[in-house]
C-alpha positions in Angstrom: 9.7 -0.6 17.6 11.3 -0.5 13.9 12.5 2.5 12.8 10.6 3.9 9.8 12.3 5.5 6.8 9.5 7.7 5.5 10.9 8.0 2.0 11.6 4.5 1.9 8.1 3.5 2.6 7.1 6.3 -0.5 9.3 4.9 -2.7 7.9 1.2 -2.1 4.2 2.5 -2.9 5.4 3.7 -5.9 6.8 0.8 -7.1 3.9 -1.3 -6.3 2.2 0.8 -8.2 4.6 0.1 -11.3 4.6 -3.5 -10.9 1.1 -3.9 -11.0 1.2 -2.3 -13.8 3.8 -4.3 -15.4 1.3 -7.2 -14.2 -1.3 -5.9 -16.6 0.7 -5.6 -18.8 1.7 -8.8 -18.8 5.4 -8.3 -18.5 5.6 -9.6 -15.1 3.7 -12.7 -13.4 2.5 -12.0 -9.9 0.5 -14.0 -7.1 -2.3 -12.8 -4.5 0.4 -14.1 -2.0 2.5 -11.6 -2.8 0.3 -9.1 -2.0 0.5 -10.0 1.5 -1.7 -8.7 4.4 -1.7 -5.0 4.8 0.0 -5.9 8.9 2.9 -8.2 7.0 4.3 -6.1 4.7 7.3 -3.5 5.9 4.8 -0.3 6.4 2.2 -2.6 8.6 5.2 -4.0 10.2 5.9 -0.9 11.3 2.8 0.0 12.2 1.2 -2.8 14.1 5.0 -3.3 16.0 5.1 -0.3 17.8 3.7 3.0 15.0 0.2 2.6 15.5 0.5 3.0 19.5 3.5 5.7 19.6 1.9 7.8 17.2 -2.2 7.0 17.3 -2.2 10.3 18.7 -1.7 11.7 15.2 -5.2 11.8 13.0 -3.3 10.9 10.1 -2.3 7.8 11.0 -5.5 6.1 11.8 -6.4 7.2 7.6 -3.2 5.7 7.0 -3.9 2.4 8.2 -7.7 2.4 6.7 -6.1 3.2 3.1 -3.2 1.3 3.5 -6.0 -1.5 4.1 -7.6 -0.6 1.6 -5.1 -1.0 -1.4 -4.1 -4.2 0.0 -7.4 -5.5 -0.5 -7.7 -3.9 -4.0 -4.4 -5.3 -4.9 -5.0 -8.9 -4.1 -8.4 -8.5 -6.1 -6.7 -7.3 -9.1 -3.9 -9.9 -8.8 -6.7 -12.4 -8.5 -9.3 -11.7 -11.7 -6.3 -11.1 -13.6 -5.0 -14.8 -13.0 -8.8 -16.0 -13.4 -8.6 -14.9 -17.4 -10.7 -11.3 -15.9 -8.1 -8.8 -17.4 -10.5 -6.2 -18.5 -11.9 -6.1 -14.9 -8.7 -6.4 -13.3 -7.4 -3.3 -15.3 -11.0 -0.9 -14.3 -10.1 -2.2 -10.8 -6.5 -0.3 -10.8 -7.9 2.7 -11.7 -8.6 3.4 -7.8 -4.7 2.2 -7.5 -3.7 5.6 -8.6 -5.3 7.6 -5.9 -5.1 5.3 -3.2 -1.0 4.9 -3.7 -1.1 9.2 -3.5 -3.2 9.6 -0.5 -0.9 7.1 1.3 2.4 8.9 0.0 0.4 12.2 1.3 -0.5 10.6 4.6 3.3 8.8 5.1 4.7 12.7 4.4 2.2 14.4 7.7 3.0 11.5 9.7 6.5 11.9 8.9 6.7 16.1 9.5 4.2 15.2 12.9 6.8 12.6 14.3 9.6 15.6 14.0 7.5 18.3 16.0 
């Protein structure tokens, strides 16, 4: 199993979150393919190569994967009604982006302290 920097994984969140916005915005260009499946990127990487069975144990981790999930899919549809000319629906759609990106960041940080104990 991959190692997993905790504050690394964060950190990325966060900047999804920023470039997203930046997509809106348009001052970036973005594809759904970038926004790849919530198992492909390095978090679900992590995850589905080794986290989810080490650590399944931990209650946190099976919220992580549902939210993580979760934002992917929101993602891809924001990427995606943007591209189709939708902006003003694309932009009601990250509102959820906000809290979803937090309650990973909070989930990442128990997992992380659990994992030490």
């Amino acid at each position: 199993m991959m190692q997993m920097d905790f504050g690394l994984a964060r950190l990325n969140h966060q900047v999804w979150k920023m470039r997203l916005r930046s997509f809106l915005n348009d001052k970036e260009e973005m594809s759904e393919s970038e926004a790849v499946s919530h198992k492909d990127c390095d978090l679900g990487k992590w995850m589905y190569g080794g986290g989810l069975d080490e650590y399944g144990n931990i209650p946190e981790m099976a919220q992580l994967d549902a939210t993580h999930a979760k934002m992917h899919r929101q993602i891809r549809s924001i990427i995606a009604s943007k591209n189709a000319g939708n902006v003003d629906e694309a932009k009601e759609m990250f509102k959820e982006i906000g809290p979803l990106s937090a309650e990973i960041v909070e989930l990442l940080t128990a997992v992380e302290q659990k994992t030490k104990q």
